[in-house]
C-alpha atoms as one frame of an Amber mdcrd trajectory, in Angstrom:
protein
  25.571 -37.348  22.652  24.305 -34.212  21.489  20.880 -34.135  20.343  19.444
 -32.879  16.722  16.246 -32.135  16.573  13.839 -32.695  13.289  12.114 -29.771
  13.323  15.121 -27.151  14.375  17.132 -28.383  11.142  13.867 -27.865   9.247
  12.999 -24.541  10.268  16.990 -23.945   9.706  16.731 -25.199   5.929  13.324
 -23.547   4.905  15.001 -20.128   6.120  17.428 -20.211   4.571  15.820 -20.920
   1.024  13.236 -18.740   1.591  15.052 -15.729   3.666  18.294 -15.553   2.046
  16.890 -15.160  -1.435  14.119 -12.632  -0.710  17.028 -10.805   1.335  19.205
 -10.619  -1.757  16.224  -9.336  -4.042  15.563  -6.463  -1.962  19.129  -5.312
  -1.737  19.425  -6.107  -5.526  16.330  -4.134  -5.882  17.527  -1.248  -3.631
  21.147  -1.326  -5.956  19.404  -0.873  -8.961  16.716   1.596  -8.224  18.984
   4.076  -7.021  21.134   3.880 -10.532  18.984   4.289 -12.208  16.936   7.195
 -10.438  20.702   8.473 -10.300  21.225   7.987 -13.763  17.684   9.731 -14.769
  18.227  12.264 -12.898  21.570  13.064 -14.066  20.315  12.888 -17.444  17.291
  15.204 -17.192  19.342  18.016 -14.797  22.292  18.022 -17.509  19.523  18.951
 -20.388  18.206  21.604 -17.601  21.904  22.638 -17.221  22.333  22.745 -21.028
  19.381  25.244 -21.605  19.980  27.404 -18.331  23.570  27.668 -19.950  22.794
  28.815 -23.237  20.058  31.329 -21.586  23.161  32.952 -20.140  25.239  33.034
 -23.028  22.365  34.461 -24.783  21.930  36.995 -21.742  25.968  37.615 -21.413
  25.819  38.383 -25.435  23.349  41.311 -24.814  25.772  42.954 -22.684  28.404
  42.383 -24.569  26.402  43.623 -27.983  25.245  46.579 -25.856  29.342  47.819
 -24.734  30.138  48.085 -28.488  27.092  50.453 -29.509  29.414  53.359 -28.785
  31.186  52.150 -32.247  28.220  52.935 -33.690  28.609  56.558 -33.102  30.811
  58.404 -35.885  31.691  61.188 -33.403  32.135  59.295 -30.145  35.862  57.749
 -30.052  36.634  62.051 -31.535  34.618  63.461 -28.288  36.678  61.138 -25.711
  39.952  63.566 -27.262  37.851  66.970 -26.428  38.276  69.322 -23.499  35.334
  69.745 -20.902  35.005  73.155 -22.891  33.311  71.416 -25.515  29.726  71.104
 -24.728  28.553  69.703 -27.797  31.209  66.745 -27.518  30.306  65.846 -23.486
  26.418  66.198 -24.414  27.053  63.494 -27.074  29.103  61.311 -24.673  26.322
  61.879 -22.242  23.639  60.916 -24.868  25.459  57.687 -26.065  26.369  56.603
 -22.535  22.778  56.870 -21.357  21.486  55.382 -24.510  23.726  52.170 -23.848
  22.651  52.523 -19.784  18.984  52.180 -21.188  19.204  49.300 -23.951  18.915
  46.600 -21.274  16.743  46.740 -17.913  19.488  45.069 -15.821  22.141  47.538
 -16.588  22.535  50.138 -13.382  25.310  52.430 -14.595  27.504  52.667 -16.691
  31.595  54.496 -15.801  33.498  56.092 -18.365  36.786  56.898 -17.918  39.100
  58.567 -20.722  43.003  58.568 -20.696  43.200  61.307 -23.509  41.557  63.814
 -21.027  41.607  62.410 -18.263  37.900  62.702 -17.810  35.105  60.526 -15.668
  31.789  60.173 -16.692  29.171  57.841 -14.586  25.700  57.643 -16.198  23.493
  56.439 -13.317  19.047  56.351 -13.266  19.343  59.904 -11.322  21.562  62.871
 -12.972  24.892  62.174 -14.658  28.132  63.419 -13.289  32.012  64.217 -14.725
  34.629  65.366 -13.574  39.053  65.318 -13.854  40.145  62.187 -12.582  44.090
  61.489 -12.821  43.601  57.558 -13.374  41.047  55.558 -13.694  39.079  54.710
 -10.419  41.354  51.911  -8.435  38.677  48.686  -8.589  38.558  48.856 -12.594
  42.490  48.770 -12.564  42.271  45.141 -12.210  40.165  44.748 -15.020  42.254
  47.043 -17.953  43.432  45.107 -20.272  43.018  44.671 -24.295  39.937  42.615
 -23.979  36.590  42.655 -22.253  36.337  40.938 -18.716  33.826  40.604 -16.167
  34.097  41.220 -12.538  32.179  39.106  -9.715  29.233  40.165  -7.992  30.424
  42.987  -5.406  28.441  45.998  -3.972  27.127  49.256  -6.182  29.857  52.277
  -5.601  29.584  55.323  -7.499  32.963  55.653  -8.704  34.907  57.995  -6.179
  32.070  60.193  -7.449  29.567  62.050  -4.498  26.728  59.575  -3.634  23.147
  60.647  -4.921  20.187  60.064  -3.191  18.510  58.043  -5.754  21.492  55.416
  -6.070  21.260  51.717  -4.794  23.312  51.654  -2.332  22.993  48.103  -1.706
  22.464  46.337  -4.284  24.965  43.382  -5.660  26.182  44.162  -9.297  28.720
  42.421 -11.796  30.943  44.528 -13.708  31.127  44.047 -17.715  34.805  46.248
 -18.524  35.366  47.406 -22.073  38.479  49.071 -22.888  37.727  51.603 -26.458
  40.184  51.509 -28.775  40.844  53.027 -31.930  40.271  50.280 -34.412  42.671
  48.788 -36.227  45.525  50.245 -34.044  45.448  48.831 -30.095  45.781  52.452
 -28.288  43.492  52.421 -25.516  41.185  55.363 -25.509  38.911  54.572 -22.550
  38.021  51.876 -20.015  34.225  51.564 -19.934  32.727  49.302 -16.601  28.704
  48.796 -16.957  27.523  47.658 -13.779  24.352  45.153 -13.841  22.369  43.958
 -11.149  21.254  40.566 -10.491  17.868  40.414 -11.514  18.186  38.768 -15.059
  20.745  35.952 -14.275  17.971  35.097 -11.055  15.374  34.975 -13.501  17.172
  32.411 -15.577  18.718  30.537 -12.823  15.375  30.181 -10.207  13.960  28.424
 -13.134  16.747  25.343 -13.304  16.143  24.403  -9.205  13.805  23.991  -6.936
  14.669  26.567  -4.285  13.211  24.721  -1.049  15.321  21.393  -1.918  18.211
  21.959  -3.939  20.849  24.961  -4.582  22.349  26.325  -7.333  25.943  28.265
  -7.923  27.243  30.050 -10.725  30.820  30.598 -10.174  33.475  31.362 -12.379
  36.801  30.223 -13.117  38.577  31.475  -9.255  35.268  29.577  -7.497  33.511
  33.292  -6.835  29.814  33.236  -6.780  28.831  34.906  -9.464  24.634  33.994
  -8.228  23.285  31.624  -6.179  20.105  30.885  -4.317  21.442  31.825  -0.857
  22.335  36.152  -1.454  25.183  35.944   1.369  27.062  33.333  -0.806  27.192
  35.711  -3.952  30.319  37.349  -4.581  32.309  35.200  -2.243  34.195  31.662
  -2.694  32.197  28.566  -3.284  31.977  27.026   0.180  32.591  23.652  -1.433
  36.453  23.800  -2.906  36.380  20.757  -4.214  32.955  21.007  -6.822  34.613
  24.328  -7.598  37.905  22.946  -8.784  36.080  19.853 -10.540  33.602  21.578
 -12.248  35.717  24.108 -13.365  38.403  22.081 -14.890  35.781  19.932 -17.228
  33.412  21.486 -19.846  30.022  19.517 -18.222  29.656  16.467 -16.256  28.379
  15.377 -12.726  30.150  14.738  -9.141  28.528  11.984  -7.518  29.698  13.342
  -3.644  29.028  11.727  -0.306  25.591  13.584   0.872  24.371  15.429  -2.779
  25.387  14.633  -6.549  26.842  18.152  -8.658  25.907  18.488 -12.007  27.737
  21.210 -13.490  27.982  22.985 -17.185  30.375  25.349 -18.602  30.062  28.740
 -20.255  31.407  29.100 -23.804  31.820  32.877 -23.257  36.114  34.720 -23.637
  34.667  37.109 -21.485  33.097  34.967 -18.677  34.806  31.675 -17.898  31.588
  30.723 -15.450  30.253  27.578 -14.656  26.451  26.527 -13.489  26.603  24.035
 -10.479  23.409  22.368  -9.566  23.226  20.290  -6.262  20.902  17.832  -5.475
  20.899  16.276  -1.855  20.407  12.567  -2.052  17.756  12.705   0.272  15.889
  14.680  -2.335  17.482  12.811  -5.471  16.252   9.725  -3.810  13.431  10.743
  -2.059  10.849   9.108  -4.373  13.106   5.872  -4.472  13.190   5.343  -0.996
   9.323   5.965  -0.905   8.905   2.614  -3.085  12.134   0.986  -1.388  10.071
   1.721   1.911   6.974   0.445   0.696   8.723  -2.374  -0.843  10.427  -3.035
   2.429   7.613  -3.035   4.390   6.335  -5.584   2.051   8.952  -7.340   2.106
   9.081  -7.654   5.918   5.846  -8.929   5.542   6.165 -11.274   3.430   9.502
 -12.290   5.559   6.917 -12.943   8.606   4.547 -15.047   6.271   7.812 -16.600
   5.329   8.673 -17.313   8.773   5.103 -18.153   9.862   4.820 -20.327   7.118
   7.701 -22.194   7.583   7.544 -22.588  11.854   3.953 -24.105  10.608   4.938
 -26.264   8.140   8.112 -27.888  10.300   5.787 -27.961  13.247   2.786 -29.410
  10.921   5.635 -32.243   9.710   6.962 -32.936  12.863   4.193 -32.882  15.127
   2.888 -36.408  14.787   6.400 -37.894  15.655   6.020 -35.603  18.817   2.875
 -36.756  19.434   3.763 -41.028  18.675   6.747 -40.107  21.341   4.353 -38.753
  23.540   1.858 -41.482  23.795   4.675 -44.005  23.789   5.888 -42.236  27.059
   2.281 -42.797  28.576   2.073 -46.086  27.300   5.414 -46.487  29.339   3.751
 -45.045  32.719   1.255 -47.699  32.310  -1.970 -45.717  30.501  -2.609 -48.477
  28.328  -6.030 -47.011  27.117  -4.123 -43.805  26.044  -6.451 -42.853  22.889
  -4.070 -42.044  19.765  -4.748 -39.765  17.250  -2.097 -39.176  14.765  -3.823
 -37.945  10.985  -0.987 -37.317   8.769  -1.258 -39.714   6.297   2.939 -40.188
   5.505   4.726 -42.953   7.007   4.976 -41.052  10.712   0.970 -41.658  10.344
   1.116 -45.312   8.759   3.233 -46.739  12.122   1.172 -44.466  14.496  -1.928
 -46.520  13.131   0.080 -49.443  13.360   1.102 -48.784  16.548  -2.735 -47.778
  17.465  -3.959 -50.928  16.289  -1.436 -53.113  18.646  -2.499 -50.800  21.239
  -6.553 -51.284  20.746  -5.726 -55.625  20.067  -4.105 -54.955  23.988  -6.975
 -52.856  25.478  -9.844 -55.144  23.966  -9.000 -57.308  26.211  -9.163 -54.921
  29.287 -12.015 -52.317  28.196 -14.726 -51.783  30.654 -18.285 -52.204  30.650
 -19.535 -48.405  30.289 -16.994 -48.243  27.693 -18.776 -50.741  25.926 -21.857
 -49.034  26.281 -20.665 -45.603  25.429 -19.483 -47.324  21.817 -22.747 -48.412
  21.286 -24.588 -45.055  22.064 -21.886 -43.507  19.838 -22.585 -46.168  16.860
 -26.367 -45.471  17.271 -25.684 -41.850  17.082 -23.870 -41.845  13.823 -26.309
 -44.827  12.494 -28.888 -41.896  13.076 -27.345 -38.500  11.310 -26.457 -41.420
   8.398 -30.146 -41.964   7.769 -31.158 -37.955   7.071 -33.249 -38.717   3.756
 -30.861 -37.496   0.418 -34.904 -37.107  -1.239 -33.896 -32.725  -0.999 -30.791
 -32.927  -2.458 -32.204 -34.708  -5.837 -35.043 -32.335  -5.474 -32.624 -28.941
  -5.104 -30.570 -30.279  -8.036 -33.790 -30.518 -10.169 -34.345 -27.236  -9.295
 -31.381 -25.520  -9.812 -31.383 -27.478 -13.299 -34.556 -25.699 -14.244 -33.632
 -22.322 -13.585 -30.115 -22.643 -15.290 -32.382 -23.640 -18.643 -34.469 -20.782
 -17.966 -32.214 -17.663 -16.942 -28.288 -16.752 -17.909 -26.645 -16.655 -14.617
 -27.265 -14.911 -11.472 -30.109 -17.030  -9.803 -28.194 -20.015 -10.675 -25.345
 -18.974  -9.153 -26.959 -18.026  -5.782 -28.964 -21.220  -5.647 -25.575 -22.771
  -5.952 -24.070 -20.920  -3.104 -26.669 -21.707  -0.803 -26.412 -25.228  -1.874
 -23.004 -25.386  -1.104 -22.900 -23.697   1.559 -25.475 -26.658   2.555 -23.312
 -29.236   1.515 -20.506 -27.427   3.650 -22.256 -27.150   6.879 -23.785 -31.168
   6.305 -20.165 -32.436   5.798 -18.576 -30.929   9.076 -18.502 -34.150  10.891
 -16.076 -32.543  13.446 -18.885 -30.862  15.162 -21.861 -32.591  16.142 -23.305
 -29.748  18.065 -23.974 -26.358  16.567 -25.387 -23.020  17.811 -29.176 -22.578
  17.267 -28.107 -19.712  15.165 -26.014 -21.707  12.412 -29.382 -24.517  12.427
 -31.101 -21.387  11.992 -28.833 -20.287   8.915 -28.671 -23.591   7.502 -32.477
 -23.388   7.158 -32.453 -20.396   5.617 -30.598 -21.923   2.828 -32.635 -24.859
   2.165 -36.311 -22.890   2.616 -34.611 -20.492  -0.365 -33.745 -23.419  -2.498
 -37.441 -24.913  -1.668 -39.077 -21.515  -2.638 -36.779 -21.766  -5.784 -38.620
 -25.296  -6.208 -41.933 -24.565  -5.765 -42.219 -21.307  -7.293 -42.691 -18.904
  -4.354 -45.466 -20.770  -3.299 -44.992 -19.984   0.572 -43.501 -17.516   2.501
 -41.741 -18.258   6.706 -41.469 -16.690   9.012 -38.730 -16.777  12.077 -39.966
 -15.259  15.495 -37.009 -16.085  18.055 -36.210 -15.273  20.953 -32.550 -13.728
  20.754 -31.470 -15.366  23.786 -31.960 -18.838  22.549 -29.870 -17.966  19.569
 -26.577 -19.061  21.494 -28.115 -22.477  22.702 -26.260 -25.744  21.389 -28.816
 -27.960  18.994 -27.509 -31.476  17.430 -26.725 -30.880  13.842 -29.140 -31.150
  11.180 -32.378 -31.261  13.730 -34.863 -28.196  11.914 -34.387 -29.073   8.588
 -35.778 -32.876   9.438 -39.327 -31.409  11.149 -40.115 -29.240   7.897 -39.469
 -31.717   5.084 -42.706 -33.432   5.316 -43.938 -30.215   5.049 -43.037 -30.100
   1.724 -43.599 -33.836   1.065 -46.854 -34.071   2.035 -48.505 -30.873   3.695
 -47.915 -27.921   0.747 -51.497 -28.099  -1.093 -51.594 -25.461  -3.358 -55.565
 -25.747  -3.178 -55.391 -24.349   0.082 -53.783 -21.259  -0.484 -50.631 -19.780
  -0.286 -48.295 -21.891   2.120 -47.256 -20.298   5.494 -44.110 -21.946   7.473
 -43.115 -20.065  11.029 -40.494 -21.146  13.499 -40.555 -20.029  16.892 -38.373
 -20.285  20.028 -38.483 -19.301  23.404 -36.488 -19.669  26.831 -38.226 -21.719
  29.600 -36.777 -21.593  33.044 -33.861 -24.067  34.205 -32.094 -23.653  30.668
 -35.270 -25.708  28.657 -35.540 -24.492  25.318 -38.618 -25.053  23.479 -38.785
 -24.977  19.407 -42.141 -24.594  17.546 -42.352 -25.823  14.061 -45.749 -24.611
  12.579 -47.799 -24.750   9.289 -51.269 -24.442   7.180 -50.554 -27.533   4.650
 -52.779 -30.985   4.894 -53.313 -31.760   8.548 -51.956 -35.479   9.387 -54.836
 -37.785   9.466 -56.076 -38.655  12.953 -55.180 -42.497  13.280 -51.531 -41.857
  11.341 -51.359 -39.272  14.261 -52.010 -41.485  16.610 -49.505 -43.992  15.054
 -46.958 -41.340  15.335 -47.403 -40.267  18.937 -47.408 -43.687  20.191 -44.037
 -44.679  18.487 -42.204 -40.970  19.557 -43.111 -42.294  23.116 -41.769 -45.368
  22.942 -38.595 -44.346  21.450 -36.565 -44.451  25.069 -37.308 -48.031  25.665
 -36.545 -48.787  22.103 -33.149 -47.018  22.087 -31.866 -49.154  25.148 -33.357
 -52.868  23.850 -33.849 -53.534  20.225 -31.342 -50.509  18.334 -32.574 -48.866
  15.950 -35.043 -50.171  13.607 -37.420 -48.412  10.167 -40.108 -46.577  10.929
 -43.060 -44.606   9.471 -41.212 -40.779  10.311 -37.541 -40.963  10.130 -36.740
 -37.754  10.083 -38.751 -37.177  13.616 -37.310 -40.135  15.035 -33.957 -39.359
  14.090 -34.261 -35.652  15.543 -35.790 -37.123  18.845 -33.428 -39.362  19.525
 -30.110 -37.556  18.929 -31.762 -34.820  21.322 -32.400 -37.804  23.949 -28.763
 -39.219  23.261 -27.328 -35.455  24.014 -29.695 -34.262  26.735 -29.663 -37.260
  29.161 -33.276 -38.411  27.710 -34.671 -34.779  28.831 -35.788 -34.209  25.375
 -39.572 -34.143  24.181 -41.366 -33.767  20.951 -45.140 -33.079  20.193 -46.539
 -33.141  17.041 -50.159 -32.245  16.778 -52.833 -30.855  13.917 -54.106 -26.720
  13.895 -57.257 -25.427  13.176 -58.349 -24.714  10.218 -55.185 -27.280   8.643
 -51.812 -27.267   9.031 -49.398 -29.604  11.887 -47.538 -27.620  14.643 -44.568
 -30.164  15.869 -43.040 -28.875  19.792 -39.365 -29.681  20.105 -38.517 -29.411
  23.797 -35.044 -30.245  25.803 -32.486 -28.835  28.683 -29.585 -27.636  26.602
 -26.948 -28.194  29.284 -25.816 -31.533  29.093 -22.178 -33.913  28.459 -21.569
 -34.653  25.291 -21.858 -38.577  24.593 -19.147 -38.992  21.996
């Protein structure tokens, strides 16, 4: 029968509530922030479009104004009639023809052909020239009809005329035809074809894209580039058929294509049936979009490992005490009765592993060994001993901290409660009995600032160690014991300021030797004496009559957790300086097996 495990349809169910869902939200995310950087950048291009449009019809309506000025001359439509004997008559078409030619900077030349004489004029920056022409020159044929019409970009020509030095001959110009008539009747007098360069529809246009990312076309109604960004595309077909056809078939509007999005605008000109075409790559369109989608994905991705992390935790953390129970039953069934169990969920998986412990401890009782016995027992004395620390600092810090809460607004307070938490903390790891001489050295640090806090910076320590001993492994709670008295009994303000200094130093063979000095009241001789003899005695105690009350606690209980941990290699002095003061010599081998 196939087997199905806990933990693999647990790690299946928490991905897929977790996964699945933060999946969707991304894409979801995705979806919707490209709309709507589409849709506002539709929106803000089209207004771009709008104004770049009306710039041209603005620009398109100068021309246009500028071809009619020749109505403005009483004599002009009479002159076109005149023979080339008439000076007066050609000096008057010269002067109007150059005054149109200089009413707008763009305008190159400007081509005058009359059917009544038969006549050319072209009006050009260098000198003018005429001469008999039998029709007009073949390109403007195209272009003569009743109304005025525009031809694409196309090269400067001079008109079947000679070239001049001074003309540019390569330079892309759009035509503007007027045929003259004699208002009201339709005759044509004259076909008139001002040639303008490029340089005002580029100003308007390089102002609606940015050159580097997207292009711009303005075509007209055929698809010929009337300007665009790239000069070998003007005057030709729009690469692009399609965005030509679309674009112009519709007054304004957008193509959303496969690699850019068009958004396009049409001229309200008779004369010009041209249309602006912006393009915008979606790699540019969305380039800021897929910045955040990236970032979000990352995060995302991240989170999906927490996710993932989390979860193979969590099905492991749930499912590893049935692995465990199954484990030691296994044992149990090779015959390791004394297998120790430790199971500490506290769900039902942990309620039968306890009641399965307890069976198994009734069974062993019965078996367990003589050192066994005795290795209880030094355990139960070792606890009995870090349970009998005196709580007398703790009321004392308290009292402290109270006072300078009534007496300042904050800071202090806080600080003094940090370092008596972080106290509290380091007391209440009962996991490890054995610390690093640097952590007791931290942990001391705390309480001497909380002590200074209680007796008003009445005395300073110092710490002179040796940075090799820093690393050795100390019992728990063993530096803190040999100053207290200090500050029970030996701080005498009469004597001066209070000086506490701890030393430590590296003796040969691994022996570490801790000094614990000060200048308070020295300990009277005979309660010195008292002392000594019951620190020596301690071994002897230990092994017949348990632990009993006695005048030091805090020594005792420091001694004999070092003996208990150092295979009874551990010694203490404690003896009185001159002038005052009580210097107490911790010495032990900090290599040893760990009794518990």
């Amino acid at each position: 029968m196939k087997s199905h495990s806990i933990r693999q349809r647990l790690i299946k169910f928490m991905l897929i509530i977790t996964v699945v869902p933060l999946v969707l939200s991304l894409v979801i995310t995705l979806i919707h922030t490209r709309e709507s950087v589409k849709e506002q950048s539709v929106n803000e291009n089209a207004r771009l479009i709008f104004q770049g449009k009306t710039n041209l019809v603005n620009y398109l309506g100068n021309i246009n104004r500028a071809s009619i000025v020749v109505y403005s001359d009483p004599h002009f439509l009479n002159n076109l009639s005149k023979s080339l004997d008439d000076y007066q008559a050609v000096a008057e078409i010269y002067t109007t023809l150059q005054n149109l030619q200089g009413s707008l900077p763009d305008i190159q030349q400007v081509y005058l052909h009359s059917r009544q004489t038969n006549q050319s004029t072209l009006i050009t920056n260098s000198i003018p020239r005429r001469g008999y022409r039998d029709a007009p020159y073949a390109s403007t044929l195209r272009y003569d009809t009743a109304t005025a019409s525009i031809e694409p970009p196309h090269p400067v020509h001079s008109y079947g005329f000679p070239p001049s030095p001074n003309d540019y001959k390569d330079r892309q110009v759009f035509t503007f035809y007027r045929p003259i008539v004699r208002i009201p009747s339709t005759a044509q007098l004259a076909i008139m074809a001002i040639d303008v360069n490029l340089d005002g529809i580029a100003a308007i246009c390089n102002q609606l894209y940015e050159a580097d990312d997207e292009q711009l076309y303005l075509v007209d109604k055929n698809g010929t580039v009337i300007y665009s960004g790239n000069p070998e595309e003007i005057g030709r077909p729009l690469a692009s058929g399609d965005i030509a056809a679309s674009a112009t078939n519709n007054q304004s509007g957008y193509i959303d294509g496969k690699n850019a999005i068009q958004v396009y605008e049409q001229l309200e000109v008779p004369f010009a049936e041209w249309t602006l075409v912006k393009r915008i790559p979606h790699s540019v369109l969305y380039r800021a979009s897929t910045e955040l989608i990236t970032i979000n994905a990352i995060i995302a991705a991240l989170a999906l490992l927490a996710v993932i992390l989390g979860t193979l935790f969590i099905s492991f953390r749930i499912t590893k005490p049935i692995k465990q129970l199954a484990a030691y039953m296994n044992q149990i069934q090779t015959g390791r009765l004394n297998v120790d169990i430790e199971v500490d969920s506290q769900d039902e998986i942990g309620t039968l592993s306890r009641r399965f412990r307890q069976m198994m401890d009734t069974i062993n009782n019965l078996i367990l060994r003589k050192y066994r016995l005795e290795l209880a027992n030094k355990n139960n004395q070792l606890r009995a001993l870090q349970a009998q620390i005196d709580p007398h600092f703790l009321y004392n810090a308290l009292q402290s901290i109270g006072t300078v809460a009534l007496q300042n607004d904050g800071r202090r307070v806080y600080n003094l409660l940090a370092s008596l938490s972080d106290m509290m903390r380091y007391k209440m790891r009962s996991g490890e009995a054995m610390v690093t001489l640097q952590e007791e050295i931290d942990h001391l640090k705390l309480y001497l600032d909380l002590q200074k806090e209680r007796f008003d910076e009445q005395f300073d320590f110092a710490l002179d160690l040796d940075p090799n001993s820093l690393s050795a492994a100390i019992p728990k709670m063993t530096l803190q014991p040999l100053i207290e008295n200090y500050f029970k009994h030996g701080l005498e303000p009469k004597l001066g300021k209070g000086q506490l200094s701890v030393r430590s130093r590296v003796l040969p063979f691994n022996r570490l030797v801790i000094e614990v000095e000060n200048n308070g009241t020295s300990i009277p001789e005979t309660e010195l004496r008292q002392l000594q003899e019951e620190l020596s005695t301690l071994k002897d105690e230990l092994e017949e009559n348990g632990i009993r009350e006695h005048s030091s606690i805090g020594l005792y209980n420091v001694l004999m957790r070092l003996q208990l941990y150092s295979a009874d290699t551990a010694r203490l002095f404690i003896e009185n300086v001159e002038p005052h003061g009580v210097r107490i010599t911790l010495e032990y081998a900090w290599e040893w097996s760990d009794p518990t």
